[in-house]
N, C-alpha and C positions, 0 to 999 in steps of 0.2 A: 451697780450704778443706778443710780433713781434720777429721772428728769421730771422737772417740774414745768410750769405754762410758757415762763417765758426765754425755752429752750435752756435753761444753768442746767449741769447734771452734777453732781455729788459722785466721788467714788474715790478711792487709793488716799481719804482727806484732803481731796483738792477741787476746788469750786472750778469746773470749765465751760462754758461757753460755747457756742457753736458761732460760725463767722458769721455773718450780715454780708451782703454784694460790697456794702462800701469798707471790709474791714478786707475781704479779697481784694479788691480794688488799691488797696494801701500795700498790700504785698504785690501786687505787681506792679508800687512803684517802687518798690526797692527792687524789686528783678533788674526793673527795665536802667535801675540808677548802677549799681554793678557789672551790667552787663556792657554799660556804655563805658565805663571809669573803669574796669578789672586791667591790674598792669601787674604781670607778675612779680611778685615780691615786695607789692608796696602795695596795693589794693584788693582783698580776696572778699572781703566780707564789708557789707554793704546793711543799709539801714532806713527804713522809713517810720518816721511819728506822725501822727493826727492828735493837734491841740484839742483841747474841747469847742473854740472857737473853729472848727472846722479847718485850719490851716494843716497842709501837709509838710513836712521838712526829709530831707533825703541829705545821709551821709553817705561816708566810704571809711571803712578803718586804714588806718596809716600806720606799713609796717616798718619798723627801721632794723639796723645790722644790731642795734641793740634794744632787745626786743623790753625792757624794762621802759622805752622811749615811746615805745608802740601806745598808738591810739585807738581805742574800739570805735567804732562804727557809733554804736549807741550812744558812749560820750560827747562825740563831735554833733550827731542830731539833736542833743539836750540841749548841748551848750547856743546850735543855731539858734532853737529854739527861747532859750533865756535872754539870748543876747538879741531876740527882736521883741521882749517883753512880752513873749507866751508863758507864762507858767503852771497851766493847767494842760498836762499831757492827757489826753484821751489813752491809745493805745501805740503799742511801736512793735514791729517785726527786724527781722535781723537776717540775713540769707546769708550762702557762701555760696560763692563761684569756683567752679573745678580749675583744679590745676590743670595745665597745660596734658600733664602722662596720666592726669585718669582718662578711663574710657567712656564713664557716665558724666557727660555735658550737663546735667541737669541741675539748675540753681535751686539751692532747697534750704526751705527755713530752720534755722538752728536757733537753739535758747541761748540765753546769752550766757555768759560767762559769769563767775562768782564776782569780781570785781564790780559788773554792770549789774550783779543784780543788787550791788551795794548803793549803788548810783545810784538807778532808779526809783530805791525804796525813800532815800534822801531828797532826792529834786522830783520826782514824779509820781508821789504818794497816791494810790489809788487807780491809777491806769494799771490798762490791759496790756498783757505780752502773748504776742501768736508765739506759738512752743509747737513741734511736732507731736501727733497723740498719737493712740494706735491705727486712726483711722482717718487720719489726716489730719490736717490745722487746725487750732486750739485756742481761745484766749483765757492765760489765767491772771491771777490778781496778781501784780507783782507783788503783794505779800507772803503769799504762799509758795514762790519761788527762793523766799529766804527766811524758811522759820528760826524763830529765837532769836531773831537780829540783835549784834548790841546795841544799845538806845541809853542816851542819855536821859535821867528823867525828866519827863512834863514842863516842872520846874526851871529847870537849868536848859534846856531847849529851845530857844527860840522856834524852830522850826516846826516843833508838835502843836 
């Protein structure tokens, strides 16, 4: 792994980051959003974004009996997010809160799921995602958490 001036390191092909106070700061506001909102069986995983504009948005995943209904965490802080005309996502973490019969309490940041990282690469081009590394918290490019995306070309795109 090679790190260069402004702390990126290169390694395993994946550009990461080291956090900043205020990218910690963001992760403990999704701790503090799930730990307030965790209800079992409906709320386990929890979510915080920072726009580029500096705004923070905090979700909760919504589980249902049909788990095809379920909402990620991440989708629902996009969507706060768009629907108060941010659309420039900085960066977004994701925790989970233990179930009731594990015995480790401890709220810990997880990568989001393939679906979300379908999301993000669509509505939040270019932000950061905190990921677990070997030696703790991470930010990578939510590009490189889904190489070879399908993509419609250039052309036919409005969104590129």
């Amino acid at each position: 792994m090679t790190v260069d001036s402004d702390q990126t390191a290169t390694g395993n092909g994946q550009t990461v980051q080291t956090l900043a106070p205020s990218d910690h700061a963001l992760i403990d506001t999704a701790r503090e959003a799930i730990a307030r909102l965790y209800a079992e069986n409906r709320h386990h995983i929890g979510a915080a974004l920072r726009t580029r504009s500096g705004r923070i948005y905090t979700a909760v995943h919504l589980d249902t009996y049909v788990g095809r209904a379920s909402v990620c965490a991440e989708a629902v802080a996009v969507g706060r997010a768009l629907a108060d005309g941010e659309s420039e996502i900085d960066m977004i973490v994701s925790v989970r809160h233990p179930r009731p019969s594990e015995a480790d309490r401890t709220i810990r940041i997880v990568s989001p799921c393939g679906i979300c990282r379908e999301l993000l690469s669509d509505f939040a081009r270019g932000c950061r995602v905190v990921v677990p590394g070997e030696e703790g918290a991470v930010a990578v490019p939510v590009d490189e958490l889904l190489p070879r995306k399908y993509s419609v070309p250039k052309s036919r795109n409005p969104r590129q």
